[in-house]
N, C-alpha and C positions, 0 to 999 in steps of 0.2 A: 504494500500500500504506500502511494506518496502521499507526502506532508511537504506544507510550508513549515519552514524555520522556526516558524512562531506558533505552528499548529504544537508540531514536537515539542517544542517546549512546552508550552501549554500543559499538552498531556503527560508530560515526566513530575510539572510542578502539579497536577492536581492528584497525580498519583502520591505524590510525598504529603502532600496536605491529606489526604486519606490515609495516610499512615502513622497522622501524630504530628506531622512538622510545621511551626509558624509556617506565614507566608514565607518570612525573609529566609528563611533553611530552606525551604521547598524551594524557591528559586537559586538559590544557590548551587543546591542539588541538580538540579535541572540544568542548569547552565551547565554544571561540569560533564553529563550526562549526555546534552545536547552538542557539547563539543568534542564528543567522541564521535559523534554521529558524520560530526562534520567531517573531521577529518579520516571517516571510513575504516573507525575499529566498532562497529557496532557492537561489536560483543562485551564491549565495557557501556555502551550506550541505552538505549532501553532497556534492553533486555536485563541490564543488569537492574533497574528498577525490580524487575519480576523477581529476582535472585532477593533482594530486599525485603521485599514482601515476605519471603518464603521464610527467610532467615528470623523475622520479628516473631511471624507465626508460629514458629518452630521453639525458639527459646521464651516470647514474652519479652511485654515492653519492659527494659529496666532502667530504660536512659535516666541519669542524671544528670545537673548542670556541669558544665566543661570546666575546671577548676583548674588555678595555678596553685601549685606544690610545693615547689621551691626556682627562689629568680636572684639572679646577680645583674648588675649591668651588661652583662655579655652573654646572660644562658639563662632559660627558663625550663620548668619540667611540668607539665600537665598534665590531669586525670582527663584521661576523654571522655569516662562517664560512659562508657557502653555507647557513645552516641558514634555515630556513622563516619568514619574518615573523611569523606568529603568536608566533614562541618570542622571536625578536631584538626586536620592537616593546615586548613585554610588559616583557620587560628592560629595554630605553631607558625605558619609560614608570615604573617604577619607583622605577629611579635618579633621576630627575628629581622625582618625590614626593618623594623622600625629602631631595634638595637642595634642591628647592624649600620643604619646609615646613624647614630650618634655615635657609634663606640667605634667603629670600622669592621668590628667582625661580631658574629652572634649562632650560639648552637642552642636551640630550641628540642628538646625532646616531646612525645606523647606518647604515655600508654592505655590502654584497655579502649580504645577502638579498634574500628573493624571496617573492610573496603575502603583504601586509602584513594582510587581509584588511579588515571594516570598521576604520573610525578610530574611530569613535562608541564602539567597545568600549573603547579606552585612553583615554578622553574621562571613559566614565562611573566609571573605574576613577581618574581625576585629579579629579572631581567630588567624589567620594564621600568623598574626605580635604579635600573644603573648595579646592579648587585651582580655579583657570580653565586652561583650556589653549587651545594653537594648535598644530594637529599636521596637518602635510602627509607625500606618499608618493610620490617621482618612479617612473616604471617604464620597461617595454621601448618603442620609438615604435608606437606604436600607433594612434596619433592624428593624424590631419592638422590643423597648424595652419590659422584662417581663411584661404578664398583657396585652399588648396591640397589636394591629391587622394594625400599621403604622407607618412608617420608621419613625425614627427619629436618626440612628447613622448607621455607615457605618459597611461594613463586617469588619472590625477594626482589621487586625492582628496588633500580639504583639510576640516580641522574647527574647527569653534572647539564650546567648552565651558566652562560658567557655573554653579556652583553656586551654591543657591536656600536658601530657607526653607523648600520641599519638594521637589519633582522638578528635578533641574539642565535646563535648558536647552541643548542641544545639537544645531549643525547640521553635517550632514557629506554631503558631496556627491561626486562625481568628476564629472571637466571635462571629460569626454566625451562626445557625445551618446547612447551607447551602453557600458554596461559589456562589458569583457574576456570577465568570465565569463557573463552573460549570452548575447553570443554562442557563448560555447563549449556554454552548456546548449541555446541554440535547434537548434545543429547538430546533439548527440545525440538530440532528440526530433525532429527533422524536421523543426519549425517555422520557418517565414520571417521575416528581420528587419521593424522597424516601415522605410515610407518614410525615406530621407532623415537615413540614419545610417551610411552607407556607401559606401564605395569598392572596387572590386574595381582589382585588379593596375594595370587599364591605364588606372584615374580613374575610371570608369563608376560610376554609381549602381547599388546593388546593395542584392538584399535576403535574397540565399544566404547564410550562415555561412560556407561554406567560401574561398568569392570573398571576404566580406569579412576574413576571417583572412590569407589572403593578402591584403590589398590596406591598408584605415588604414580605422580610423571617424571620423567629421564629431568637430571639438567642440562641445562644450555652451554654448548661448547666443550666439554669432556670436562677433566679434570679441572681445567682454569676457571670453567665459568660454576663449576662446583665449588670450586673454592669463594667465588665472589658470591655464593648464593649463601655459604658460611660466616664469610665477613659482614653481612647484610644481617645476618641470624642475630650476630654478637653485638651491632651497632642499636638494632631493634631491643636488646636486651639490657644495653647501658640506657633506652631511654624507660625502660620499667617493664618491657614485657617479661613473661615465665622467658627458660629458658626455650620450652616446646608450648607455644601456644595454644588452649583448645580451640574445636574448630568453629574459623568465623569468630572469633572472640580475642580480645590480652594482645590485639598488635601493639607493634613498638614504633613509630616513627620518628626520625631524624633529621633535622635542618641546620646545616650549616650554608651562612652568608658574610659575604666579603664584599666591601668594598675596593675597587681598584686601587684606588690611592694610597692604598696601603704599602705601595713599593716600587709607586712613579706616578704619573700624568694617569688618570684614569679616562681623558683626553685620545691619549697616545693608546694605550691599551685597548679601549675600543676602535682605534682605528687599525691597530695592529690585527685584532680578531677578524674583521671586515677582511684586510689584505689576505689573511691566509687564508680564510675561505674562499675567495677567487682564486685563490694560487691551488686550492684543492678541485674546487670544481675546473680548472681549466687542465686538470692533468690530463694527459691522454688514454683514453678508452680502452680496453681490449678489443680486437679487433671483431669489428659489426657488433661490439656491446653502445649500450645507452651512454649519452653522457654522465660523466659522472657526479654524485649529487654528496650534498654536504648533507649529516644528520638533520633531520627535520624539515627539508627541504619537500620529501613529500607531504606530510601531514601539512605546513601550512600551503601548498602549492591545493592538496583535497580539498582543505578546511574553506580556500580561496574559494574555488569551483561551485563547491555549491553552494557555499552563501550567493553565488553569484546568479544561478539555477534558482537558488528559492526552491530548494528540493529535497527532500531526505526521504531515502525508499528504505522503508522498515518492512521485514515480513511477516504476513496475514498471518502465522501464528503468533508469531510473538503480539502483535497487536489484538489477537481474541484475548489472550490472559491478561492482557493492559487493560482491556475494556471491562472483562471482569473482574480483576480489583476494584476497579472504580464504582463498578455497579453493586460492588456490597458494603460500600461506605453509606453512613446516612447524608442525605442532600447537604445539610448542614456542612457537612466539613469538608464538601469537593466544588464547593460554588466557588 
C-alpha cells in the first residue's frame, strides 16, 4: 500500500498514542520510524511499530519516568524506565550536545531500555550542532559469538559521526550478520532468511524466522566483527545494563560527543572531512562496478527520493496489523 509522508507518519504516531505515549513521544517515535521508511530499511520502520505492540503486550506496561542517576559536567547516567529507546536515546543524545558543546566532550550513558532503533538518527542529530560522535547499543543475546551456535551478545550497533563542510559523514552498522528486526519482518511476510545467518535451537543452519528467533544469528564479518559485537556488549554494560540482557528489556546505551576544537580549527576539520570524502568517492571503481559511494551516501540519497515522490510503499500485511492495533484502542486515545 502507498502512503504520503505524512499519511505514514500519521499512522506510526497514532499507533504510539494507542499504546500509552503523549502526543510529543508519539511523534517523536514516528519521526524516527518514519525515517527508516525513508530511507528504505522498512524493517526498523512500521513494522517495527507492530514489534512494539507485541512486546508491551507480552511483558505489560511498566514504563516509568526517564531519570538522571548520576551527572558530572562531562557525563550523565540515566534510568530509561523501561521506556522505548527511541525516547531514552534521544534524551542521552541530547544531554551530551548540550555538555558537549560547553565542556568540549560529553559520554552520556542509558540503561533499562529497549529498541534503540537506528544510531545514525542520534548521529545526525550530534552532527548537525557541529559535534562528532561514537555511539554504541548492547541488546538481548541474540547473536552467537564466532565459533559458536548461541546468543551471547546483542545485534550490537555501533556508529561513528563526522561533521563536514556539507553533509556529515556517518557510519552505522550492527555486528550481526542479520538484523533482529529484519528477521522479525521476514517471518510476518513469509519470506526465508539469506544463507548462513542463522542458527536454529539445536546449532543447525537455518533459514526459517521462526527457528532462527529461537535459536542466535551468525555475527557480522567472522571473528572481527564478533569481536566489535563484544566490545558493544561491554560499552552497553559500563552504561548499566546486566551483563546478558533479558529479552527486549536492561539495554545499555552509549554517547560519546566531541567537539572539533578540541585539537585545531573545527573550521578546518570540517573542511578537511568534506575533502576526503570526495577524495573517497572519486576513487576509481572496479571494473563495470558502481561509483563508488561514501557511508550514508545511500540512505540520505533514499531518504532524498522519496521525500521527493511523497511516497512510502509499506506492505498490505504489515499494514492489516497496523490497522488492527489501532482498531482496538478506544477513540479517545487515537484521535
Amino acid at each position: 500500500m502507498r502512503f504520503t509522508v505524512s499519511e505514514a507518519r500519521d499512522l506510526a504516531a497514532r499507533v504510539m498514542a494507542g499504546l500509552g505515549h503523549d502526543v510529543a513521544d508519539s511523534a517523536l517515535i514516528a519521526d524516527h520510524l518514519i525515517d527508516c521508511e525513508l530511507r528504505g530499511l522498512g524493517y526498523g520502520g512500521l513494522a517495527r511499530a507492530i514489534s512494539i505492540a507485541e512486546r508491551l503486550a507480552r511483558t505489560g506496561d511498566h514504563r516509568r519516568a526517564i531519570r538522571t542517576l548520576h551527572e558530572t559536567p562531562v557525563s550523565a547516567r540515566l534510568d530509561g524506565g523501561d521506556q522505548l529507546g527511541y525516547l531514552v536515546a534521544h534524551r542521552a543524545t541530547q544531554i551530551a550536545i548540550d555538555k558537549a558543546e560547553a565542556t568540549g566532550i560529553a559520554v552520556v550513558g542509558a540503561s533499562d531500555t529497549w529498541y534503540t532503533g537506528m544510531l545514525s538518527y542520534y548521529a545526525e542529530m550530534a552532527a548537525a550542532r557541529g559535534l562528532v560522535s561514537v555511539i554504541a547499543s548492547n541488546a538481548s543475546p541474540w547473536v552467537a559469538p564466532h565459533g559458536a551456535t548461541e546468543g551471547r551478545f546483542g545485534t550490537n550497533p555501533i556508529c561513528f559521526g563526522f561533521p563536514s563542510a556539507d553533509e556529515p559523514v556517518i557510519w552505522d552498522i550492527g555486528t550481526s550478520a542479520i538484523i533482529h528486526a529484519e528477521v522479525t519482518l521476514a517471518g510476518r511476510l513469509g519470506r526465508q532468511l539469506p544463507v548462513d545467518v542463522a542458527f536454529d535451537a539445536e546449532g543447525r543452519p537455518t533459514r526459517d524466522p521462526a527457528a532462527a528467533l529461537a535459536g542466535a544469528f551468525a555475527a557480522w564479518g567472522g571473528a572481527k566483527g564478533s569481536g566489535l559485537g563484544i566490545v558493544v556488549q561491554l560499552l552497553g554494560i559500563m552504561a548499566g545494563s546486566k551483563p546478558i540482557p533479558p529479552e527486549l528489556a536492561g539495554f545499555g546505551f552509549v554517547i560519546i560527543a566531541m567537539r572539533p576544537d578540541l585539537m585545531g580549527s573545527a573550521d578546518e576539520f570540517r573542511a578537511n572531512v568534506s575533502a576526503y570524502a570526495e577524495a573517497v568517492r572519486g576513487a576509481r571503481p572496479v571494473e563495470g562496478g558502481a561509483p563508488v559511494r561514501m557511508p550514508f551516501d545511500r540512505s540520505r540519497a533514499d531518504r532524498q527520493r522519496r521525500r521527493d515522490l511523497d511516497a512510502i510503499e509499506i506492505p498490505d500485511e504489515i499494514c492489516r496489523q497496523l490497522d488492527a492495533i489501532v482498531a482496538r484502542q478506544p477513540a479517545s486515545e487515537t484521535s
